[in-house]
C-alpha positions, 0 to 999 in steps of 0.5 A: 500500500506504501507503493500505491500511495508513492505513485499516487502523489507522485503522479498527481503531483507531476501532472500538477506541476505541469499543469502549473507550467502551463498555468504560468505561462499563460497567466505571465502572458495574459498579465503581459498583455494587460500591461500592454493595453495599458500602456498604449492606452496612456500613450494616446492619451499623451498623444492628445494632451500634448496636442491639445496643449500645443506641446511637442510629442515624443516619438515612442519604440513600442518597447514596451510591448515585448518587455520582459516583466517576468525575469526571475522565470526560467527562460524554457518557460517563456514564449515569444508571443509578445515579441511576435505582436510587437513584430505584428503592430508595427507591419500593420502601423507601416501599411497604408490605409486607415485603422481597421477594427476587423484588422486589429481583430484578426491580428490579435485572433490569429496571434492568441488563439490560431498561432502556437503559444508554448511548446508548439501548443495554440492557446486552446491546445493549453487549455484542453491539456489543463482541463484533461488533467484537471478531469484526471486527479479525483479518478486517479485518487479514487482508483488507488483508494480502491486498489488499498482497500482490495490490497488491504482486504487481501492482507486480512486474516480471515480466521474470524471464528477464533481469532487471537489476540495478534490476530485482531490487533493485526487486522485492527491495524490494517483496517485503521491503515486501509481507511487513512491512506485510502482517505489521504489518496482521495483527499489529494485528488480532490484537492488537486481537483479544486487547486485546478479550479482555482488556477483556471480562473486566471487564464481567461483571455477572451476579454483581454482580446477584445481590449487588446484589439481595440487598443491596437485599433486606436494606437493605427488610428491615433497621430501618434509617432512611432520610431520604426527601425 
């Protein structure tokens, strides 16, 4: 039962840990593109106050967008997606024509959504992968529950008419054991169940798309100076 127990955690914890590189990657990513909007967002603002104050307007990198804000987080778990939509931004704000919110759209759908995010992993590709691993950890503790208790139940003795003293004291114990691990293995499912939960409600990024196409749509349509290399 010892063994049960050790590949249980072992691999709740495993598929947690990687569940959690996934999480991190797309909450570093959505946390990114929130700054982003911000950002752009301010600089219009600048925009029409130094025009409205007849003031000179400084001319903007868009650095800003592929900033690493997240340096303490191992390189091989990072993406070049902000990288990318800086790359995007700026073939879009050197082409002609006026701003276009179908176009800013399909630059920010195809970038979150259609394009590889991680790992050669689109974003619903990371999200269907959490969700299997999340549908996976109270089946894998129910399971090795199971597994002890019929391991266990084997492990009786089964001398029940005229059992001595070592012998109840033996299957006392085994009963006791059975119900504490089997209760551990399921409680550890569970709350790794839960702890999924809790971490899908950070990776929501259908709103962010909408905010992040609309900033973009404005940044075309705004007179403000890009410095473009």
């Amino acid at each position: 039962m010892e063994i049960l127990i050790s590949i249980m955690i072992f691999i709740t914890f495993f598929f947690l840990i990687i569940e959690l590189i996934f999480t991190l990657n797309i909450f570093m990513t959505t946390s990114h593109l929130k700054k982003v909007v911000k950002l752009t967002l301010k600089n219009i603002q600048d925009v029409d106050y130094y025009r409205s104050t007849g003031q000179h307007q400084p001319a903007t990198k868009l650095d800003y967008i592929e900033e690493d804000n997240f340096k303490w987080v191992p390189q091989l778990i990072k993406n070049s997606l902000a990288r990318n939509l800086k790359e995007k931004v700026m073939n879009y704000i050197k082409e002609g024509g006026i701003s276009s919110r179908e176009k800013s759209e399909e630059i920010v759908n195809n970038l979150l959504f259609k394009e590889p995010w991680f790992l050669d992993y689109k974003y619903e590709d990371l999200q269907s992968i959490i969700k299997a691993l999340r549908n996976l950890y109270i089946p894998i503790g129910a399971l090795c529950s199971a597994l002890i208790f019929v391991t266990g139940y084997t492990n009786l003795n089964s001398n029940i008419f005229s059992p001595s003293y070592e012998v109840i004291n033996k299957n006392i114990f085994l009963i006791t054991f059975m119900i504490k691990t089997a209760g551990l293995t399921l409680s550890l499912g569970v709350g790794a169940f839960i702890t999924s939960h809790i971490l899908g409600h950070f990776l929501k990024a259908s709103h962010l798309s909408s905010q992040l196409s609309e900033s973009i749509f404005q940044l075309k349509a705004s007179p403000i100076k890009i410095e473009i290399k």
